[in-house]
N, C-alpha and C positions, 0 to 999 in steps of 0.2 A: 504493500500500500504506500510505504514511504515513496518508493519509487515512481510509483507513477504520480504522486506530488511533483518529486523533481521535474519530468520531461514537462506535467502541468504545467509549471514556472518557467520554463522555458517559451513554452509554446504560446502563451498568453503575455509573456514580453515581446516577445517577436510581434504577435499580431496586435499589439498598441505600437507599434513601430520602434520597440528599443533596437538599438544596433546590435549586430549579431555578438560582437566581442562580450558587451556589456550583460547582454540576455543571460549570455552561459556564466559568467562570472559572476552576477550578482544568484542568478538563481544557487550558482556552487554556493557562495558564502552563505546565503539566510537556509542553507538545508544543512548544511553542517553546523549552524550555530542553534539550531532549534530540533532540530529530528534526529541528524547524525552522533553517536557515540566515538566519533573522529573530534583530535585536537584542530580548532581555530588556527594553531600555531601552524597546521600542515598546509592551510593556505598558502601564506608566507613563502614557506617550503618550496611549495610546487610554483610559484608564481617565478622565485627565486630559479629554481632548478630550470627553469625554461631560457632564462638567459644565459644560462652556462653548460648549455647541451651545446656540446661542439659539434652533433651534424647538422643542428638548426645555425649553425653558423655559415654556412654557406650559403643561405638564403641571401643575407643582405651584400653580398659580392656579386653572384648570379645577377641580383639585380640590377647593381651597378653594371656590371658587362651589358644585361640588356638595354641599359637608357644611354649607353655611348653606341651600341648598333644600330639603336634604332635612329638616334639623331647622327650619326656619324652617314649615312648617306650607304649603306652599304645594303638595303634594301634595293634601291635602283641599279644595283650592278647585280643582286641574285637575279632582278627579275627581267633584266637585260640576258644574264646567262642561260636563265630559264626557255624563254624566247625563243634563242637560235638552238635549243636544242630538243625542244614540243613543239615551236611553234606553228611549225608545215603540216601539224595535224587540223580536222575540221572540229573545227574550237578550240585550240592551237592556243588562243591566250589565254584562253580560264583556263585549261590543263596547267599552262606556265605560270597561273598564279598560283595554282594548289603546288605544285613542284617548288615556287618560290618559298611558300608558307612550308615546306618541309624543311628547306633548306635553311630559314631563319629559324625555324624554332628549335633548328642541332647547335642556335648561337645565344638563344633567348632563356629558353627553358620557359617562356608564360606564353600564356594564350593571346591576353590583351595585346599585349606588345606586338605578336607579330599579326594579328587583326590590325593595329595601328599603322607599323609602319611597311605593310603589304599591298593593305587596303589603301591605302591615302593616293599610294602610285595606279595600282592594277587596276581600280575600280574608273579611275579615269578613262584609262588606256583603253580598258572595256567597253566603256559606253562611243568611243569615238570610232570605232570600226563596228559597232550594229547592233552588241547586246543592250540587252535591255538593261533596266540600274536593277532591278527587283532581280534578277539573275543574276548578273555580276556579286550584287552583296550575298545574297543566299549563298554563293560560293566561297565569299572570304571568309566570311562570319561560322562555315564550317569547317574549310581547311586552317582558319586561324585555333582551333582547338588542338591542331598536332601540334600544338606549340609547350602543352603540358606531356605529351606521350615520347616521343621524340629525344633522346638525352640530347643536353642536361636536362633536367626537368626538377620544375621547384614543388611540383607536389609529389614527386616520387622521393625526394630526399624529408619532406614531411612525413611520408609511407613509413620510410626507412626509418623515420625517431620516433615515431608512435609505436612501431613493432618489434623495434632494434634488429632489423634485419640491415643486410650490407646494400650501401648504398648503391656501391659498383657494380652488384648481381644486378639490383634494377635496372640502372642505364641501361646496360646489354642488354636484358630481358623486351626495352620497348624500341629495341630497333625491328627485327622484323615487323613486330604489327604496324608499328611506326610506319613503315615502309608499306607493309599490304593497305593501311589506312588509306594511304595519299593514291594508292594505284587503283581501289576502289571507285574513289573520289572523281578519279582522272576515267574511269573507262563509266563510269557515269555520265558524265561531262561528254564525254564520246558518244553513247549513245543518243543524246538529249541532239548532241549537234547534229548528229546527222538526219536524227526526226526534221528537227527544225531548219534544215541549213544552215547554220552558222559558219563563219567564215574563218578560212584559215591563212595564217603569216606566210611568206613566201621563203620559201626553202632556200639558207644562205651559203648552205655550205658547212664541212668542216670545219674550214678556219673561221667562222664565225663561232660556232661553239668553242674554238681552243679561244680566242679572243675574248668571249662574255669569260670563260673559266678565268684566264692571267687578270681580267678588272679583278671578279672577285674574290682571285686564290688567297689574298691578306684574308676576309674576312673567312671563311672556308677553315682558313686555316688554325683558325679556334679549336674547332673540334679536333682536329688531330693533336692539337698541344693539349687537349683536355681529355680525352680517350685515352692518346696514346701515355700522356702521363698516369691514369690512372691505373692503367692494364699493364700498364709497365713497370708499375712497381716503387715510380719515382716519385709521386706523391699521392696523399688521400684526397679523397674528394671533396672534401672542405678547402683542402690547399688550393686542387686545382680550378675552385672560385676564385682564390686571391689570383691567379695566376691570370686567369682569364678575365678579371676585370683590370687589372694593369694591363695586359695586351691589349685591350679594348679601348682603351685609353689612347695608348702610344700610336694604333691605327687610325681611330677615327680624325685624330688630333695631329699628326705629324705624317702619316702614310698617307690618308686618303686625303685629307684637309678641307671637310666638307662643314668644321668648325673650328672658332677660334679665332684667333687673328694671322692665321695663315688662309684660311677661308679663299680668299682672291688673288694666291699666290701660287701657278703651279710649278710643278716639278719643271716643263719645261715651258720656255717662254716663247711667242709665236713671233722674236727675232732672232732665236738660234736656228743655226742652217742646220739642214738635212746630215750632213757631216759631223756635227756634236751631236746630234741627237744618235745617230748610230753608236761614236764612242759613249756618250752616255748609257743606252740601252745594254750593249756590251756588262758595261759594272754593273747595271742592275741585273741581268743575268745571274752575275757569276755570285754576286753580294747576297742575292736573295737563296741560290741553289747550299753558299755555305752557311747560311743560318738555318734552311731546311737541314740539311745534313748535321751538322752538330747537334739540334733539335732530335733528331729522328733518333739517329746513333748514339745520344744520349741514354734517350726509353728504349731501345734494343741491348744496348750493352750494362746498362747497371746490374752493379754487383760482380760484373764481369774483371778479368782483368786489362782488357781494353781502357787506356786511360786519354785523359783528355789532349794529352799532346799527338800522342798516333791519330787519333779522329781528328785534330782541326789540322796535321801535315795533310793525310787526306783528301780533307776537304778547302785545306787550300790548292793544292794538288790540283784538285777535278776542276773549281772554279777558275784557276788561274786556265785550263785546258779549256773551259767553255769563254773565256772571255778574250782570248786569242783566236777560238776559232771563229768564232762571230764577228772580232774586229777585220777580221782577212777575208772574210767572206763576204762579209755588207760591205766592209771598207772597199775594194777591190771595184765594187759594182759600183758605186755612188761616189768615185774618189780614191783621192790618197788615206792610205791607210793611218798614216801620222796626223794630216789632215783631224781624222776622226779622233782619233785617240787624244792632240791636244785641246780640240773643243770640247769632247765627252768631260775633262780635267773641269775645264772653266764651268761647265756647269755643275758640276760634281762640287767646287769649290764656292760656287752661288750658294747653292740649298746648305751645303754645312752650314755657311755665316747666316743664312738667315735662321735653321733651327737654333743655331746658337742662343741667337739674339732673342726670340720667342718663344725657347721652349720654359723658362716659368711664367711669363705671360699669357701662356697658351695655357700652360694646366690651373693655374688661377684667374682666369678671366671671366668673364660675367656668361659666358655660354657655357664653359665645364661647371661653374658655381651651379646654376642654375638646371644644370643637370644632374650633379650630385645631390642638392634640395631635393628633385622630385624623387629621384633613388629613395632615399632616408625618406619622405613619407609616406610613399609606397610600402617600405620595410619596417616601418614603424605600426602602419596599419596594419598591414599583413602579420607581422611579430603579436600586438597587441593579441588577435583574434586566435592563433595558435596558443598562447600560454592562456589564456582563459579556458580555449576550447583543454587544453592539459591538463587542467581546472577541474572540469568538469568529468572527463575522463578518470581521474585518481578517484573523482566523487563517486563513479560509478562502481570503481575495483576496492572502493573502502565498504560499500555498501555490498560486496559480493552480486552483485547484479549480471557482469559477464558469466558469472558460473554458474548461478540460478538459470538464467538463459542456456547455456550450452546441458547442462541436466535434463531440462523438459522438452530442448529438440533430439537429443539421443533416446528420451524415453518417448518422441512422440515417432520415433521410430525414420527421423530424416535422411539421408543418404547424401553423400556428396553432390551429386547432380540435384536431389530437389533443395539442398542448403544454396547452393550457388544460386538458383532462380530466387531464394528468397534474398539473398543477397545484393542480385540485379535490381529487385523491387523495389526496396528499403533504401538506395543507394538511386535509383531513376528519382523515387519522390521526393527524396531528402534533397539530391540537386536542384531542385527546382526552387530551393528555399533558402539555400546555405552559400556561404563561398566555399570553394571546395577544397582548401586545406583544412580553414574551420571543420569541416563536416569528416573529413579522414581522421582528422584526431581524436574524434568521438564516437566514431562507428568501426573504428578499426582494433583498438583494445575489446570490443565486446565481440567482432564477430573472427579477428584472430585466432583465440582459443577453440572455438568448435569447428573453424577449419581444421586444426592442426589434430582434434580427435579424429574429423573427419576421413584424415590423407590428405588432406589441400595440398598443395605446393602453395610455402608463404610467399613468395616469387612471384606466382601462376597468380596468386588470389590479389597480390599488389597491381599487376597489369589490370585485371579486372576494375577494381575500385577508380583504378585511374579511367581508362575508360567509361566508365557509369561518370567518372568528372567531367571527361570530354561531353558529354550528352548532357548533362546539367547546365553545362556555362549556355546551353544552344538552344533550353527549353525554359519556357517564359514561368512565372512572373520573375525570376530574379536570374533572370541565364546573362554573364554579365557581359559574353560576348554578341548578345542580341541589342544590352545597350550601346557597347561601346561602335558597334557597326553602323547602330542608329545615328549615333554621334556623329562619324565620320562622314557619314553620306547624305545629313539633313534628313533622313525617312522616321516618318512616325514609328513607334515600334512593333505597333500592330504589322503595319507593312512589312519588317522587316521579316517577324515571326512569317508570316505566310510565306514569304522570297524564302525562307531558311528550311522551310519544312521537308521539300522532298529530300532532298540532302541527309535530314536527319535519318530516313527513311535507311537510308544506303548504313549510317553508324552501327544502329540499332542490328542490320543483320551481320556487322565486323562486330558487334559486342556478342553475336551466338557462336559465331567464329571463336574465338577469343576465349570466350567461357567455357568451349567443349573441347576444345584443341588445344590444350596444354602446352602441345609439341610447340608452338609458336610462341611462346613467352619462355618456354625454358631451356632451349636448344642453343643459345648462344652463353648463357651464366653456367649452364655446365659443361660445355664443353671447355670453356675456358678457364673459368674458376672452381668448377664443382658444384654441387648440389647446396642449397644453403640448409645449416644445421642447427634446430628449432630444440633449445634445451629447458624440457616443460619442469 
């Protein structure tokens, strides 16, 4: 009886409109100061213990990487890449928008964000070759959801501290579905275009697609220093947030210069001749190939006895070979080879002096400030809602509530398959209500446990939850990628919901996918890490 007090107080905060944080947190404290035989002091406790959980410390870094990708400009170079490589299909650009929303959200880890800075490009671009806007959004506002499935992912690293499961099994766990999601999505899109005739990009070639890849192999190249560092051994996943919000940083702000006060400075200038620009291209070849390579050979050889001085001979080695052979190759055709090589210097020696000059002006200027602000209240907000929702969770496991629950579905006779449908359920209508970290950190200590009597794979049943998240952010009243779509495109949200619906159609049958096929969540965490090990 107690209990269903609690969800009572819960439920009747919410629907007088208290904020979700506040709902769960205040209903925790007035149950444990009046009904519970729990100390007031473990409040405290758990509220405390929420800031010094080191895997929820990756959240506000992830972050930070997302609000320099998305204002960093490197969304128009996915969706550039995206383009020359779907786009000669019939519906060629919405295919490339869902391919782009996959490809940001292997740099974002959130949904909003790459709804945000996908949608703002693609939904234009859509409307000016023949889709409709009701189309075009319906599309972003569903492939913007791979943006939580996809590593990194900031509600799979929540998964991971609500269950203390490994953070690393997850990531790998949501690349394939990650993957079959977006291809779903895309052969959807396919059918629809060819009902309709919708129109397709004109076929540019290979070198178009190597071309969109070298725009946007900087930002691309996140995931591989975030992957390969973590499979490699060289840091944990919390690290490899510090790591990828300073990379994030240094590209949006110095490599690509789509902010700051480099902003309307490029790399090269439209009075250097054809001949500096070869020697120039040259060193970035060779510069960019040995910081790949150190990078790489780094996560390949740790631990190893391969030390740092063999790898960077190496890999000056190979570069000094690529930027010879490229200066006598271009040089040869376009000129003297000297020629190139001492223009490429002079521009080489422009861009030093001017990062010189602007690289602490750049990182403290009124554009990185103001994107670090929105970072931190994004992750303040989001942080606030977790340690409540953790809150409420303890309140649950003090109250012996998960157990009571897992006893009466073993005794009412459940099975793995009809637990997971009710799982689906509980987790489809809960989304439709909650943000969806808030709602993992409270539905996942209770139905945890009677997976794991069940056989669950806690892995298999994380991809799940996240899933059922994706289909919450996209179903109304509080699906929060229905607002923010809304936002971006001026559409009522009624509109928006109806443009979004078939789409969801296509999730809901990757969510039976997903729930009965195990094989596709846990084919890639154990072949490479093993099996995760659940010690009851």
């Amino acid at each position: 009886m107690n209990s269903l007090f609690l969800f009572a107080m819960v439920l009747a905060l919410l629907f007088i409109g208290v904020p979700v944080g506040v709902a769960l947190g205040l209903s925790s404290i007035l149950f444990v100061a009046f009904f519970s035989h729990d100390s007031l002091s473990s409040v405290a406790i758990q509220l405390f213990g929420a800031g010094q959980n080191y895997t929820l410390l990756a959240i506000p870094f992830f972050i930070l990487a997302s609000a320099f990708m998305s204002t960093g400009g490197v969304a128009k170079r996915l969706i550039n890449f995206a383009i020359a490589s779907v786009g000669h299909f019939q519906g060629g650009l919405a295919m490339a928008s869902v391919l782009a929303c996959m490809m940001f959200a292997a740099l974002s880890g959130s949904s909003p964000a790459t709804v945000v800075a996908i949608g703002t490009i693609a939904i234009a671009g859509m409307r000016q070759v023949g889709y409709s806007k009701e189309f075009a959004a319906g599309i972003i506002c569903n492939a913007g959801t791979l943006g939580i499935l996809i590593p990194p992912s900031i509600v799979m690293v929540v998964y991971a501290a609500a269950t203390d499961v490994s953070v690393g099994r997850m990531f790998l766990a949501g690349v394939i579905p990650g993957l079959l999601a977006g291809l779903m999505l895309m052969l959807a899109i396919y059918v629809v275009a060819r009902i309709k005739g919708l129109p397709s990009e004109e076929w540019r070639g290979f070198g178009a697609i190597l071309e969109g890849a070298k725009e946007a192999g900087w930002g691309l190249f996140l995931v591989v220093i975030i992957m390969g560092g973590i499979y490699g051994g060289v840091f944990t996943p919390t690290e490899a947030a510090v790591v990828a919000a300073v990379y994030s940083i240094l590209v949006a702000l110095f490599v690509y210069r789509d902010m700051g006060p480099l902003k309307e400075t490029p790399w090269v200038a439209s009075t250097d001749s054809h001949a500096a620009r070869i020697g120039f291209n040259a060193g970035v070849y060779a510069v960019s190939f040995f910081m790949v390579w150190m990078i790489l050979s780094f996560f390949a050889t740790d631990g190893m006895e391969a030390t740092g001085k063999i790898r960077a001979y190496w890999g000056l080695g190979m570069s000094l070979a690529i930027f010879v052979g490229y200066l006598f190759k271009a040089g040869r055709e376009h000129g003297s080879v000297q020629q190139c090589f001492v223009g490429g210097l002079g521009i080489w020696r422009r861009n030093l002096v001017v990062l010189a000059k602007n690289f602490f002006p750049a990182l403290f200027g009124t554009e990185s400030r103001a994107t670090i602000l929105h970072a931190t209240r994004t992750t303040v907000m989001l942080m606030f809602i977790i340690a409540n929702a953790m809150l409420f969770a303890h309140t649950l496991s003090a109250e012996r509530i998960p157990q009571d629950i897992t006893e009466w579905m073993l005794q009412a006779g459940f099975t793995w398959f009809t637990f997971l449908i009710a799982v689906n359920i509980l987790l489809l209508i809960g989304g439709q209500f909650m943000e969806p970290s808030g709602l993992l950190v409270i539905v996942a200590p209770v139905v945890f446990p009677i997976a794991m009597e069940l056989g669950v794979d806690p892995i298999h049943l994380g991809i799940i939850m996240v899933v059922n998240m994706e289909i919450g952010m996209i179903t109304p009243p509080i699906g929060l990628n229905l607002f923010v779509t809304s936002g971006i495109t001026n559409m009522s949200l009624a509109t928006v919901v109806k443009a979004a619906m078939p789409f969801v159609g296509v999730l809901m049958i990757f969510l039976i996918i997903v729930t009965y096929v195990p094989w596709l969540s846990t084919a890639l965490p154990y072949a490479l890490m093993g099996p995760e090990l659940v010690i009851k």
